[in-house]
Structures are given as structure tokens and as C-alpha cells.
N, C-alpha and C positions, 0 to 999 in steps of 0.2 A: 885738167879742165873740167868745170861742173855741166852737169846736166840742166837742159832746160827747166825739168822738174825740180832739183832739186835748187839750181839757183830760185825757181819759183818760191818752195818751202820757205829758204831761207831769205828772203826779203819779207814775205808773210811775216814772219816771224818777228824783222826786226820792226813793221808797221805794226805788227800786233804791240809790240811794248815800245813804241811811242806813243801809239794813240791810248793807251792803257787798257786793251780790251786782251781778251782771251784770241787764243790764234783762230779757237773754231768758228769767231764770231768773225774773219777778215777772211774776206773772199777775192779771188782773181777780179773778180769785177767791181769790189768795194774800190771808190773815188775816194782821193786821200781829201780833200776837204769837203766836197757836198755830201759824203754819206760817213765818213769819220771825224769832220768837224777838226781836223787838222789844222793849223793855220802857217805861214810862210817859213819860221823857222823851226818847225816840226819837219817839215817837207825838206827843208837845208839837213836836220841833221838825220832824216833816210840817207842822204846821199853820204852821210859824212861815215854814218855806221856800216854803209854798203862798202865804203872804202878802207872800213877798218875790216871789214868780214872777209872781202874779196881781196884786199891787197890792190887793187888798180882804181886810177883816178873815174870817177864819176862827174858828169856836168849837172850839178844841181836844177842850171836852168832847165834840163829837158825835164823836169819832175814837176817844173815850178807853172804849169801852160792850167789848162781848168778843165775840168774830165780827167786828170789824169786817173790811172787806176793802178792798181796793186802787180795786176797782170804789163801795164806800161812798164812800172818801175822794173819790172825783173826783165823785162824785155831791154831797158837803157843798163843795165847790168851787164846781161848777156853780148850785149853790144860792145860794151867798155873792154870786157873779156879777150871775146874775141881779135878787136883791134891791137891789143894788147899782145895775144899773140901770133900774128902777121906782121908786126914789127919788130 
């Protein structure tokens, strides 16, 4: 099972190259559409990349609300994770 930290990294990571920016410029607090200008199926394929990276199903729609942020996504990650292995 991953680390908070490190599932953190690596969602940074895959928001850093959707939104086509460098990693250093995506922050825990960076908003995937009011401060990275994202739009809805940018946001669908975080989730879709989350599920190829992590192996367990993501709910797009927790990503899809408004505020969401970079620190959200890896937190709906960590979530996914977890549930994942409790059952």
C-alpha cells in the first residue's frame, strides 16, 4: 500500500502532465480548474490515469465538485485504496 506522500507525488504528477505544466508549478492546493484551467474531461481522465497508476477503480465524480484541489484528488485516491483493501 502507498504512502500518503507518496500517493500525493504521484497524482501531482499525473495533474502536472494533464494540465501540461511542470510538476514544480502543481501544488497540494493547486484547484484542477480555477487555478489550472482544466476543464471536465481533463478532470475524467485524472481519474482514469489514477486507475491506471494505482490499479483500483476511482469515482470521477468526487473530482468533478469545484475547489477541488490536487491535495482532494490524492486524498479520493487514498480512499479508493484503502476501501480496496478492507474488502
Amino acid at each position: 500500500m502507498s504512502t500518503t506522500a507518496d500517493v500525493l507525488y504521484r497524482v501531482t504528477a499525473i495533474v502536472a502532465g494533464i494540465a501540461d505544466r511542470p510538476v514544480d508549478e502543481v501544488s497540494p492546493e493547486s484547484r484542477l480548474v480555477e487555478d489550472l484551467d482544466l476543464d471536465s474531461l481533463q478532470v475524467v481522465e485524472i481519474a482514469v490515469r489514477a486507475e491506471e497508476e494505482f490499479g483500483r477503480p476511482i469515482d470521477d465524480s468526487l473530482l468533478a465538485e469545484q475547489d477541488v484541489t490536487v491535495s482532494h484528488c490524492a486524498h479520493v485516491v487514498q480512499e479508493a485504496n484503502a476501501k480496496e483493501v478492507r474488502t
